[in-house]
C-alpha positions, 0 to 999 in steps of 0.5 A: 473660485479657483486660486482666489486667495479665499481662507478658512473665513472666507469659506466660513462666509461662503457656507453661511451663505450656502446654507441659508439657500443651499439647493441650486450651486451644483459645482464648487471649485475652492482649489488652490486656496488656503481653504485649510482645517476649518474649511473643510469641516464647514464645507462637510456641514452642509452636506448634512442639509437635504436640500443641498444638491452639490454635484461637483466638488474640487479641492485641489491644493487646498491645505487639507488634512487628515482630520479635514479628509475624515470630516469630509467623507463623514459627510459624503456618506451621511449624504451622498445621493447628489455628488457626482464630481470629486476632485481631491487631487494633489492632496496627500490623502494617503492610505488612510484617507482612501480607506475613509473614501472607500465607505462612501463609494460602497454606499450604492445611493453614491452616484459618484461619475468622476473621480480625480485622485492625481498625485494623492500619494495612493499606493497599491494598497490604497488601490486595492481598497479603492477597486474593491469599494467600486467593485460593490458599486461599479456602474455609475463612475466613468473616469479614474485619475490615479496619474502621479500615484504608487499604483504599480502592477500589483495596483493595476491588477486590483484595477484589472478585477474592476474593470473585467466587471460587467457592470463596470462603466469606466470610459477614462482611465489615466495612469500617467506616471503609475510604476506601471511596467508590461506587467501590469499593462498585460493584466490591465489588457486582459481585463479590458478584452472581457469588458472593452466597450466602454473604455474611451480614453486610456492614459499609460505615458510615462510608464515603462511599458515597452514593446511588450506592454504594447503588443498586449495592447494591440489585442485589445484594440483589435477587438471590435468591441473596443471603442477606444477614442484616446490612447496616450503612450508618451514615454513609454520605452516604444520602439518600431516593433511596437509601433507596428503591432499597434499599427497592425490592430488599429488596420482591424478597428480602425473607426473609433481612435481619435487621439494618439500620441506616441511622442518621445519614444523610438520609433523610427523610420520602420515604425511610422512607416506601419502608420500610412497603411493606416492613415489611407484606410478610409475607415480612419477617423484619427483627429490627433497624431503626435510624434513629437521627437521619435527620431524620424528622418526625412523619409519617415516624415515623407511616407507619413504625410504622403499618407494623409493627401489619401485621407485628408479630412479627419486630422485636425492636430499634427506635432513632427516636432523634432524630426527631421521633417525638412524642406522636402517633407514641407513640400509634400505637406503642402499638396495635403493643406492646399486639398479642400478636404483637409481640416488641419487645425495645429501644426507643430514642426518646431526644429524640424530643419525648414528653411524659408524653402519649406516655409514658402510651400507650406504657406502657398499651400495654407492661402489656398485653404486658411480657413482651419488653421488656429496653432502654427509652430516653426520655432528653431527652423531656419525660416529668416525674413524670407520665410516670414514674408510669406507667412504675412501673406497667409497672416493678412487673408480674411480667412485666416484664424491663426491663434497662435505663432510661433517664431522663436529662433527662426533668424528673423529681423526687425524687416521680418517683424515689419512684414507679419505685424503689417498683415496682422494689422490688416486682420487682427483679431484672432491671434492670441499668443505670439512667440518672437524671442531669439529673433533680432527684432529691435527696437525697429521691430517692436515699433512694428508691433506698437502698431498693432497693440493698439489697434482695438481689435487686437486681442493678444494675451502673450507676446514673447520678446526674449533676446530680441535686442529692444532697449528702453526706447522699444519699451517705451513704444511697446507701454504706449501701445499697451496704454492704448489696449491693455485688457488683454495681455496676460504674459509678457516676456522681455528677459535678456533685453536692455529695457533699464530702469526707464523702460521698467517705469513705463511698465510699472506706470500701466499696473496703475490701469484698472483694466491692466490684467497682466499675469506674466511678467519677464524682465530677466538680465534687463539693466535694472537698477535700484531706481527701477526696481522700486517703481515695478514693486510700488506698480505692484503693491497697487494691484497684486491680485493678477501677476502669476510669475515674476522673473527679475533674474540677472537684474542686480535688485540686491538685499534692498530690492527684495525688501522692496518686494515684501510688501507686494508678498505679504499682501493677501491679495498676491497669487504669485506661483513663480518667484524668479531671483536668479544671479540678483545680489541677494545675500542671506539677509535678503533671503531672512526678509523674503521668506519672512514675507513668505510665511505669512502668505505661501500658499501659492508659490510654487517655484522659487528661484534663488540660483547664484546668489550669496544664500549660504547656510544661514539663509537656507536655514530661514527657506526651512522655516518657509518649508516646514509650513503645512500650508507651503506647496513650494515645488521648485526649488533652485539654489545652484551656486548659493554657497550651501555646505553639508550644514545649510543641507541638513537644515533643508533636509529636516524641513523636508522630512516634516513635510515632504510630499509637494516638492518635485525638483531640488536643485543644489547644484555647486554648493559644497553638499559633499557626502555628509549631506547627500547622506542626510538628503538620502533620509528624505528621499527613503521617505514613500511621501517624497514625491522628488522627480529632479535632483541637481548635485552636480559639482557637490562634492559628492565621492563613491561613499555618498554616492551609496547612500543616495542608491540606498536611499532610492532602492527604498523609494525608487518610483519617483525620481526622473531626473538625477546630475551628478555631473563632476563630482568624484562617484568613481567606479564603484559609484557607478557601479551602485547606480548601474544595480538600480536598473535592475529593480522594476520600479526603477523610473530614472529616465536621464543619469548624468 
């Protein structure tokens, strides 16, 4: 029942039914509902009845309290024998709430396989208790989600004594995004040397793990009893050194690894060149390999898949993304896919500098072999309609399996268009995702495209047209084909395209179609008038339940049209999570009458957008009323150029602090913050419940003083930040000089200071 709108009496329902016949359900997902308090407790009720046999439990986002947590785990100890799933991820259990946790999992009746405690704002200390409570009864579990949490070294060397335990059975442990440094990788490894057989899957990305962490890894590694199947070390500060100590042990042990990504990290020429000794071996069974924007040129590229034509048959997943791969490294591939041998199944060289060159060889090599390919991206390469046309031919063989394409900025034309609907015509079934924007498709082009919507075997579910220059006349052709066939589309995007109101009522026509199952919708900057604007939102209001994101950004839908769209925000039966108003004529009375709505439904959304529009103070201070609710799991919010001064700021600020823990981005860029309210924002950011990973103050008004106070602020709190702009305000020298000594703290994650 996930994201089902279901609340605490739709709970209360549910248990009722359960305990009449309580003993066949084995899993119960409630996650992203409003299941709150009362749910909670009911839930725990029958835990009480021995004849319940619940073994997997999921209450992700569920409004749960503290008081819900300590019924629960009541109830977990009073019956623990049949669980062996807990999810309670993205709840703020807390301290607090992993010492109740840590009661249940010493009782050695609980068999507890799998335990997910993402972002539940578990520090060190939470750690310690939960390693110790799993160090008395160790055997049974065999994945640990700890990502997104205040683990840290000190954490990690708890974990450490667990997993050196000879009885301890973990084969997954994720610590993505942890504070981890090679400090606590160097403790980790050194525990998993002593007891290295079960571990299959191991998470450290986005963490500061460095050369150094990695180097400690690779002994690991070289162990033969470690049976390592996934390493994931995203954004972890790697650098060619690293690459090749880890290269070096993977030579020693080279059959169990099966996943590796290495993605975002500087690893070079000299780096991906250790990884073909490894490919060649024949004892190499990796299925994954993701480099994605590890600063590889062409000849990097060419060595790596010069490598892969030796050993063809394992790789199923390849992402050079962002590397400069080029036509020639498109050429080597090529002689790669045209082998028998070779399984290849995604793809993934966006912007790597192909032109319709590259394209023509990786597609003549694709015909000889199509039958692998499920994923194939070439977005922002220079393919044009040459290069599409011979895709087409790949697109129309039999054979051909492809899921999805993606062409976004590739310079093709509505005869581009013309060319792959034409193939996907002849063999329809099997894409699923197809991604055209930035193209000059026109209304020529989505003629094309009507074509194959309303063939019967079409199954697309996400068609993208942003900037594709379709007017009205595209739309009308595109509603028409979508009349014809409309279970399956889940997203459409036609953003930054001159749809106007007639082509937004053909659209709003289909919400009346009981199959019509859109979950997605885009019309960004698309000429949309009042007029327009009503008949999307009475579309809307007759059937709610199935649109996730709506973005009517650049589109001047004014106080009038956001008061349009309450009835659709207020209704129970709404699961939007993305509310996009960017530049929409909404003034603070807009803003009144939107959150309104809001609050009486916000348990949902997760983004809102209100970016250049005449918010001000007043309207900022009916957003805080929206985000001081226990049951707001708001995580985005934009309000760029929204005419917020120092006050607006404060009464975010106070909402913030009364319920601090989901929001991750904040964007209060050109609005006149200046040091007063960066200094009361710094309040929020010192609070260890403020999990804020993006914060935008650029042109704020922000001198060297407020600048201090932000430092300050997080010195106290500095593991979560990621993402700070401070672009063209007056921070000066000495301001700089603040920021400069947060590097020196070890804790310190900010990865992008503009």
């Amino acid at each position: 029942l996930l994201s089902c709108g279901v609340s605490d009496e739709g709970c209360a329902a549910l248990t009722s039914a359960l305990r009449s016949n309580p003993s066949h359900l084995t899993e119960l997902n409630l996650s992203c509902n409003n299941v709150g308090d009362s749910g909670v407790k009911r839930l725990s009720a029958l835990k009480d009845d021995e004849h319940y046999k619940l073994q997997t439990l999921t209450l992700c986002e569920c409004g749960v309290s503290d008081e819900d947590r300590a019924a629960l785990t009541s109830a977990l100890r009073s019956n623990p024998s049949h669980l062996r799933l807990l999810d309670l991820s993205f709840i703020n259990v807390g301290v607090s709430g992993v010492k109740r946790l840590c009661a249940v999992l010493k009782n050695p009746q609980y068999e507890v396989e799998t335990l997910r405690l993402e972002e539940c704002g578990v520090s060190d200390e939470g750690c310690a208790a939960l390693t110790s409570a799993l160090r008395s009864n160790p055997s049974h579990l065999r994945e640990l989600d700890l990502s997104k949490n205040n683990v840290g070294d000190s954490g990690v060397k708890f974990l450490s004594a667990l997993l050196e335990n000879p009885h301890c059975k973990l084969e997954t442990l994720r610590l993505y995004r942890s504070r981890v440094s090679d400090e606590g990788c160097s403790a980790l490894t050194s525990a998993l040397r002593s007891n290295p057989s079960h571990l299959r899957e191991l998470n450290l990305s986005c963490n500061n793990v460095g050369d150094s962490g990695v180097k400690r890894l690779s002994a690991l590694l070289e162990n033969p009893h470690c049976k390592l199947e996934s390493l994931t070390l995203y954004n972890c500060g790697v650098s060619d050194e690293g690459c090749a100590a880890l290269t070096s042990a993977l030579r020693s042990n080279p059959s169990h690894l099966r996943d590796l990504n290495l993605s975002y990290n500087n690893v070079g020429d000299s780096g991906v060149k250790c990884l073909p000794v490894l490919l060649k071996d024949p004892d190499c069974k990796l299925e994954t390999l993701r480099l994605h924007d590890c600063h590889v040129s062409d000849e990097g590229c060419a060595a790596l898949i010069s490598a892969l034509r030796s050993n063809p048959s394992h790789l199923r997943d390849l992402d050079l993304s962002k590397n400069n791969v080029g036509d020639s490294g498109m050429k080597i591939l090529s002689t790669v896919l045209e082998n028998p041998d070779c399984k290849l199944e995604i793809l993934w060289f966006e912007g790597c500098g192909v032109s319709d060159e590259g394209c023509a060889a990786l597609t003549s090599a694709l015909r000889s072999n199509p039958s692998h390919l499920r994923k194939l991206n070439l977005s922002c390469n220079n393919v044009g309609d040459s290069g599409v046309k011979c895709l087409s031919a790949l697109l129309e063989n039999p054979h051909c399996k492809l899921e999805t394409l993606r062409l976004y900025r590739s310079r093709v034309s509505d005869e581009g268009c013309a060319a792959v609907t034409s193939a996907l015509r002849s063999n329809p079934s099997h894409l699923r995702d197809l991604n055209l924007s930035w193209n000059n498709v026109g209304d020529s082009g989505v003629k094309c495209l009507s074509a194959l919507l309303e063939n019967p075997h079409c199954k697309l579910e996400t068609l993208r047209l942003q900037w594709c220059g379709v007017s009205d006349e595209g739309c009308d052709l595109l509603v028409s084909a979508l009349r014809s066939n409309p279970s399956h589309l889940r997203e459409l995007d036609l953003s930054y395209n001159y749809v106007g109101d007639s082509g937004v009522k053909r659209l709003s026509a289909l919400k009346d179609d009981e199959h019509y199952k859109l979950q997605t919708l885009t019309l960004g900057n698309g000429g949309v008038s009042d007029e327009g604007r009503a008949a999307l939102t009475a579309a809307l209001r007759s059937n709610p339940s199935h649109l996730r994101e709506l973005d009517l950004s650049y589109i001047n839908v004014g106080d009038s049209g956001v008061k349009c769209l309450l009835p659709v925000l207020e209704n129970p039966h709404c699961k939007l999570e993305t509310l996009r108003l960017c530049e929409c004529g909404v003034s603070d009375e807009g803003c009144a009458a939107l959150t309104s709505a809001l609050r009486s439904n916000p348990s949902h959304l997760r983004e809102l957008d209100l970016s250049y529009n005449k918010v001000g103070d007043s309207g900022v201070m009916r957003l805080s009323a929206l985000l001081k609710d226990p049951h707001c799991k708001l995580e985005t919010l934009s309000l760029y150029g929204c005419g917020v001064s120092d006050e607006g700021c404060d009464l975010l600020v106070s909402a913030l602090r009364s319920n601090p823990s989901h929001l991750r981005e904040l964007d209060l860029s050109c609005n006149n913050v200046g040091d007063s309210g960066v200094k009361r924002l710094s309040g929020v950011l010192k609070d260890p419940h403020c999990k804020l990973e993006i914060l935008g103050l650029e042109r704020c008004g922000v001198s060297d003083e407020g600048c201090a106070a932000l430092t300050s602020a997080l010195r106290s709190n500095p593991s979560h930040l990621r993402e700070l702009n401070l672009s063209c305000n007056n921070v000066g020298d000495s301001g700089v000089k603040c920021l400069s000594a947060l590097k020196d703290d070890e804790h310190y994650k900010l990865q992008t200071l503009t």
